[in-house]
VEXDREN-2710 file (C-alpha; in Angstrom, 1 decimal):
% VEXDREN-2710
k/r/px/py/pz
1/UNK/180.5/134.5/143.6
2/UNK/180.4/130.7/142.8
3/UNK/177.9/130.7/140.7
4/UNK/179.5/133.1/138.2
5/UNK/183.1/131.0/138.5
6/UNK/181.0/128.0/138.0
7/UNK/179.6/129.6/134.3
8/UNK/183.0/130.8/133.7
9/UNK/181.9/134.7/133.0
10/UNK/185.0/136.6/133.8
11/UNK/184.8/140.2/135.8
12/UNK/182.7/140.9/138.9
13/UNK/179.1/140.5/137.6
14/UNK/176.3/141.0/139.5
15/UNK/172.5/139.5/139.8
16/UNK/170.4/142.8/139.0
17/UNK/167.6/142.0/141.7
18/UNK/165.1/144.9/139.8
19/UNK/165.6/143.8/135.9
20/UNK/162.7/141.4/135.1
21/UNK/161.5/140.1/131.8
22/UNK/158.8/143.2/131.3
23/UNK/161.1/145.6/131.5
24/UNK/163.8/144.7/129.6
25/UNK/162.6/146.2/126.0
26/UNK/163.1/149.5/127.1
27/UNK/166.3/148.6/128.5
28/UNK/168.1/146.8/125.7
29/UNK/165.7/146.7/123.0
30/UNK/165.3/150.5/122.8
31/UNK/169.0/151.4/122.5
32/UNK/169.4/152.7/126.8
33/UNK/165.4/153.1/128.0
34/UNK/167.3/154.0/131.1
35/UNK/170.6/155.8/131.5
36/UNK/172.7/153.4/133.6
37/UNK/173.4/151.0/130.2
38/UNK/176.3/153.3/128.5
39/UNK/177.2/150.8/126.1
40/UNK/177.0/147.4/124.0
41/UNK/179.4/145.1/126.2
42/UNK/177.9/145.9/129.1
43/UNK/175.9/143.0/130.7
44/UNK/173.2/142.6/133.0
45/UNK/171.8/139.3/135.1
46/UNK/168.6/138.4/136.1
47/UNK/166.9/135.4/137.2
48/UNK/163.3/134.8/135.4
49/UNK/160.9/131.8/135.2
50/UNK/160.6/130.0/131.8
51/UNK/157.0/128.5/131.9
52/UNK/156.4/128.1/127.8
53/UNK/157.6/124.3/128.3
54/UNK/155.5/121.6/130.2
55/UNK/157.3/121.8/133.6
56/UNK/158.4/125.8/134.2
57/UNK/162.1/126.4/134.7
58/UNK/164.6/128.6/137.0
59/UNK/166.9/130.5/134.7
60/UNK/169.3/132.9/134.4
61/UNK/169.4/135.8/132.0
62/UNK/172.5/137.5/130.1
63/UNK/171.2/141.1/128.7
64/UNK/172.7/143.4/126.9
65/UNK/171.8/145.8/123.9
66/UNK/170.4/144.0/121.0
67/UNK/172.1/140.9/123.5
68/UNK/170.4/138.0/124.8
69/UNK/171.5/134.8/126.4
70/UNK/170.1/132.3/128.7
71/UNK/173.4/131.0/130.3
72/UNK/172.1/128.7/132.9
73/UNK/168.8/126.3/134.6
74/UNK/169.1/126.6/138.4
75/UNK/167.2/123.3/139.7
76/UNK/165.1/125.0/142.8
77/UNK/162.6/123.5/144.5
78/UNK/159.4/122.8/141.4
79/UNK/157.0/124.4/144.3
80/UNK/158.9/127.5/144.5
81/UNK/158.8/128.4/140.8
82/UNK/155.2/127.0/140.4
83/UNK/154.3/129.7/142.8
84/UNK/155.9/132.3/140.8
85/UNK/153.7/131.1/137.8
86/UNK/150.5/131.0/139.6
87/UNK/151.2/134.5/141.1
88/UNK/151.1/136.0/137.4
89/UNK/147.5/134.9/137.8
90/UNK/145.8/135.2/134.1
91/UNK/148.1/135.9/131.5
92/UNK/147.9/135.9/127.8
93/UNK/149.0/133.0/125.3
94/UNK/152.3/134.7/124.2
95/UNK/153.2/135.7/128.2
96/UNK/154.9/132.9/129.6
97/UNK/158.1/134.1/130.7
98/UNK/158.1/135.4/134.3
99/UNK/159.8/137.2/137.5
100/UNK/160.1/135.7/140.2
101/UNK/159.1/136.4/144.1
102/UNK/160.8/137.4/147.3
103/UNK/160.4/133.6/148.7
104/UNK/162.8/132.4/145.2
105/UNK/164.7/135.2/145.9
106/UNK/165.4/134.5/149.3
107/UNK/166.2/130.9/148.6
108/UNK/168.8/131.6/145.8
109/UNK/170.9/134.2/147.7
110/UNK/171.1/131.1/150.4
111/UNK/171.2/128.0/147.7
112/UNK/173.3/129.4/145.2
113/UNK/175.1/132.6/145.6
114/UNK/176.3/132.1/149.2
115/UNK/176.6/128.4/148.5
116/UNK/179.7/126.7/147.5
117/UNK/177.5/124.1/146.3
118/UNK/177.5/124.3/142.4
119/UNK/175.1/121.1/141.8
120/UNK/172.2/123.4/141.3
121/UNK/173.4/125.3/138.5
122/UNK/173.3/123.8/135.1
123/UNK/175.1/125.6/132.5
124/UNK/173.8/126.4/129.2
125/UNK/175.0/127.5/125.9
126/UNK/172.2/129.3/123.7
127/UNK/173.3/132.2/122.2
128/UNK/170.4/133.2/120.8
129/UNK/171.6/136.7/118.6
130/UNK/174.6/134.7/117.3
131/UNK/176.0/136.0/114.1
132/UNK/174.0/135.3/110.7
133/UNK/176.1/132.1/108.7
134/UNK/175.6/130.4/105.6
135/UNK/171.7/130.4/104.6
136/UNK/172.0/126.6/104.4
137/UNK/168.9/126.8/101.8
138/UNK/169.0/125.6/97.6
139/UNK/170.7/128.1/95.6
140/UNK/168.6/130.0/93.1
141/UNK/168.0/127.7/90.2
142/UNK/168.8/124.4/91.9
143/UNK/164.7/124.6/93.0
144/UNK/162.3/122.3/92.0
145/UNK/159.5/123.5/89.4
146/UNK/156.8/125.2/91.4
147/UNK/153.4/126.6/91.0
148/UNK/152.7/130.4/90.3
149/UNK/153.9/132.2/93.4
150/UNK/151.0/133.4/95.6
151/UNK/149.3/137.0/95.7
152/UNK/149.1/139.1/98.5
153/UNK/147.4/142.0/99.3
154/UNK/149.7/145.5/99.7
155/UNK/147.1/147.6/99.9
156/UNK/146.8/147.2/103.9
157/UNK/146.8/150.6/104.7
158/UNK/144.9/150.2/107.9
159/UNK/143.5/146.7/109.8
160/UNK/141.2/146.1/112.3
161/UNK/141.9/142.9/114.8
162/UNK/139.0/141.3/112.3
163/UNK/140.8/142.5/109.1
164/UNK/144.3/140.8/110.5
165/UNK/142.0/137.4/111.5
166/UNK/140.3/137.4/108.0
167/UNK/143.7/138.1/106.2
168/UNK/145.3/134.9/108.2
169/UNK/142.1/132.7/107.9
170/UNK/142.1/134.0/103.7
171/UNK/145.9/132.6/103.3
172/UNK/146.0/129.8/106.1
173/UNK/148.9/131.7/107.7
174/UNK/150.2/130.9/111.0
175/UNK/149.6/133.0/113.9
176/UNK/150.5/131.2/117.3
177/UNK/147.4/132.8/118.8
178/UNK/144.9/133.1/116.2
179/UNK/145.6/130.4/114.2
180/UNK/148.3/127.8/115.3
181/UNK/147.5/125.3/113.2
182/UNK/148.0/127.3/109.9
183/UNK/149.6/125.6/106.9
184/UNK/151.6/127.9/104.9
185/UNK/154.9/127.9/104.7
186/UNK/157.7/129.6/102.8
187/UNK/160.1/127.9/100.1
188/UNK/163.1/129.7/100.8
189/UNK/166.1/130.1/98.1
190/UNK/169.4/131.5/99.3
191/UNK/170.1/134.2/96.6
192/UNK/173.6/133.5/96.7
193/UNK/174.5/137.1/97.9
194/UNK/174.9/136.4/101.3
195/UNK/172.5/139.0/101.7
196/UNK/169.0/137.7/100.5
197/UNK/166.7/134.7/100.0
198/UNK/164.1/134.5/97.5
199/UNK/160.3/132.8/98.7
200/UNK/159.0/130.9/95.6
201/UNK/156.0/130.8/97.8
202/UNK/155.3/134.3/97.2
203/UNK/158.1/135.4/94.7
204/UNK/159.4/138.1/97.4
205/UNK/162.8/138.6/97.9
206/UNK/163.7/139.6/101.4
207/UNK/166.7/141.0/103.3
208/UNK/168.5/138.2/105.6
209/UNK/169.0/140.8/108.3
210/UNK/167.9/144.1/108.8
211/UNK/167.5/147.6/110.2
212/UNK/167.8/148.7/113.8
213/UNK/165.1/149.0/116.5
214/UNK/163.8/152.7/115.3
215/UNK/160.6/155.1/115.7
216/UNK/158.4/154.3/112.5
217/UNK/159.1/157.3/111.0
218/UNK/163.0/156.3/111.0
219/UNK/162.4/153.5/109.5
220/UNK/161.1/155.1/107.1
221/UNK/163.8/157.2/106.4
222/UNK/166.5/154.4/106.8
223/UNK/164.8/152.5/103.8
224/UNK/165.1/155.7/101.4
225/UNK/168.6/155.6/102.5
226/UNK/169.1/152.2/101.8
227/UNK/167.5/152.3/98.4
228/UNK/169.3/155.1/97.3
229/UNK/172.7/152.8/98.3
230/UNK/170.9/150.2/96.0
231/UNK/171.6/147.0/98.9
232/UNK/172.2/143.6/97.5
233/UNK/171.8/145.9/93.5
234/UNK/168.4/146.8/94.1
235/UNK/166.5/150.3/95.2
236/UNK/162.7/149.4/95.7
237/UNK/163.3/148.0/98.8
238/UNK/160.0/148.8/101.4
239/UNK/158.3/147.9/104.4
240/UNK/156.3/144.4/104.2
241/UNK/152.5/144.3/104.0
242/UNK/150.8/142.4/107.1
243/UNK/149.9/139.5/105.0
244/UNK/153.8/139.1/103.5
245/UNK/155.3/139.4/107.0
246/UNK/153.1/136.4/108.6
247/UNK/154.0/134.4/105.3
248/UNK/157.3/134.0/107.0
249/UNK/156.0/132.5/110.0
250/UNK/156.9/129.0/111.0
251/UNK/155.3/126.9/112.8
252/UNK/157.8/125.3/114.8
253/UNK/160.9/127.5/117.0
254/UNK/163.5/127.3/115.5
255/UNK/167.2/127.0/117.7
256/UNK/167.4/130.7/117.9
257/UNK/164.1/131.1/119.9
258/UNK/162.3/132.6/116.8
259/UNK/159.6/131.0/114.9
260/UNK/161.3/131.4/111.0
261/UNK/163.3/130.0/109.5
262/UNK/167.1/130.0/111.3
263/UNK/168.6/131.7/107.7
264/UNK/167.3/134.8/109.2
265/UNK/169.2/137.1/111.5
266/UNK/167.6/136.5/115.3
267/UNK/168.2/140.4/116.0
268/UNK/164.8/141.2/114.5
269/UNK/162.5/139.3/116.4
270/UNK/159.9/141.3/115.6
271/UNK/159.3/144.0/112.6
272/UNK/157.0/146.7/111.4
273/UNK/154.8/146.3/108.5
274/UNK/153.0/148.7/106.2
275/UNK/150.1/149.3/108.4
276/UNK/148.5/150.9/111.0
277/UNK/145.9/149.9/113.2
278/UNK/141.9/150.7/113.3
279/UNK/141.6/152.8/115.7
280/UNK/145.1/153.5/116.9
281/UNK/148.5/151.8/116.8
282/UNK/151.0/150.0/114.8
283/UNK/151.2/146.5/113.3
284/UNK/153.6/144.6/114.1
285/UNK/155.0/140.8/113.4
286/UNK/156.4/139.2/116.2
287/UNK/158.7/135.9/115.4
288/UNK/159.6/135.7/119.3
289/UNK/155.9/134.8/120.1
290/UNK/154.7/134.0/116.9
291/UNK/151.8/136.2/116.3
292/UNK/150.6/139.3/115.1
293/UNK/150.3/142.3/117.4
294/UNK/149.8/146.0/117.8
295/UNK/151.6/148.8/120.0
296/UNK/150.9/152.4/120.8
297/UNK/152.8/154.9/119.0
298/UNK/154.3/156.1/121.6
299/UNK/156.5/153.2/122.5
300/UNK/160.2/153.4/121.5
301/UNK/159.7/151.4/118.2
302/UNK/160.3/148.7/116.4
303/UNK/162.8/146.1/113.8
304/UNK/162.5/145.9/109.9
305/UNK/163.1/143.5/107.8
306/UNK/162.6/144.8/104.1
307/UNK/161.2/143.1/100.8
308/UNK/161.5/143.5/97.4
309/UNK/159.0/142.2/94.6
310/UNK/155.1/141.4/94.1
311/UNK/154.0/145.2/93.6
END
């Protein structure tokens, strides 16, 4: 297949004509929603529309667990992939990825896989869960004096959507669909670990990384665990409130496709906090889409990222 020789992917690969972007949490993101993914090499390619810039884009997908890649722009005809877009009909502020339709199908089987024509295919190279490098931040006491680090509220046990909106308005947080325009930001230290950064914003420290894609009450377990191994020399490591999870959101994407800041690990994009949801539900923190959000409890589950301090 010359488009697969022209992107240099070894093997026999295949375009999996089923996979679109909706489904592929509970493929990859859930550790095997469905049987046929046995393991972490394996990979899996799709073709989806990218309409969060100003002119949507052909792409195509490399998936695997806990994997993503965009590996390549395929220049179709505009008309064909605006027709995918205005198919979705109305969709929410933080859905802007899309599958496409027989007619784009039909046209890349003929344009691109059974063409030796490679002109159309544009390769990429954004690997966006790379591996976590240097924190590239100020060391731990080579800051500049700063004012008493901010308070926030852990005793979110349970928000409405009005709680969460008052709780962003209160602290001028960002929330890309609430509250875009939000000014706070964090003032990251790297703690010279390798493992943590310190905000002086709010005087947390938080894990760089963190824990696997888990039911909630896992995650709970996972951070005894942790604690009682004492990560990075500490054991009161916990869940972040609501209000300290959205005071790491940036506004602007960073290279990784997350809004926050690129010293954290892209392989939570997003991550529980310490509250559940009036009437139902759990809160989330999502960096992908830059917002907060809520999920039934019966979906597979979720990241963490842990902090320590402020309590």
């Amino acid at each position: 297949m010359g488009l697969f020789k022209k992107l240099q992917i070894p093997g026999t690969p295949t375009v999996d004509w089923e996979m679109t972007p909706e489904y592929t949490f509970g493929t990859f993101e859930s550790w095997g929603g469905v049987e046929r993914v046995r393991s972490k090499n394996e990979r899996t390619y799709y073709f989806f529309i990218d309409a969060w810039g100003e002119v949507a884009k052909l792409c195509l997908m490399e998936r695997g667990i806990k994997h993503a890649r965009v590996v390549a722009e395929i220049l179709a005809p505009q008309e064909l992939v605006e027709e995918c877009v205005r198919e979705q009909g109305k969709v929410a502020l933080f859905e802007r990825t899309h599958p496409i339709n027989a007619r784009l199908k039909e046209w890349l089987i003929a344009n691109v896989l059974e063409s030796d024509d490679e002109s159309k295919i544009i390769p990429l190279h954004e690997e966006m869960l790379a591996e976590l490098g240097p924190a590239g931040l100020p060391l731990v006491g080579e800051q500049q004096a700063v004012a008493e680090p901010l308070s926030l509220s852990v005793s979110e046990a349970e928000l409405s959507e009005e709680d969460v909106v008052a709780l962003i308005k209160k602290y001028d947080f960002v929330d890309h669909e609430r509250s875009p325009e939000g000014s706070h930001q964090a003032s990251l230290l790297d703690s010279g670990d390798g493992q943590t950064v310190i905000d002086q914003a709010t005087g947390l420290m938080w894990q760089r990384e963190g824990l696997d894609i888990m039911s909630n009450r896992s995650m709970r377990r996972a951070v005894e665990q942790l604690n009682q191994a004492g990560f990075a020399g500490y054991r009161d490591w916990r869940i972040p409130t609501m209000a300290e999870g959205l005071s790491l959101m940036c506004r602007e994407m960073n290279e990784r496709g997350l809004y926050l800041h690129p010293c954290f690990s892209p392989a939570q994009p997003f991550i529980f906090v310490a509250a559940t949801r009036k009437p139902g539900g759990y809160w989330f923190v999502d960096y992908k889409h830059g917002r907060a959000f809520w999920a039934s409890g019966t979906i597979p589950g979720g990241f963490g990222r842990l902090c320590r301090g402020q309590k």
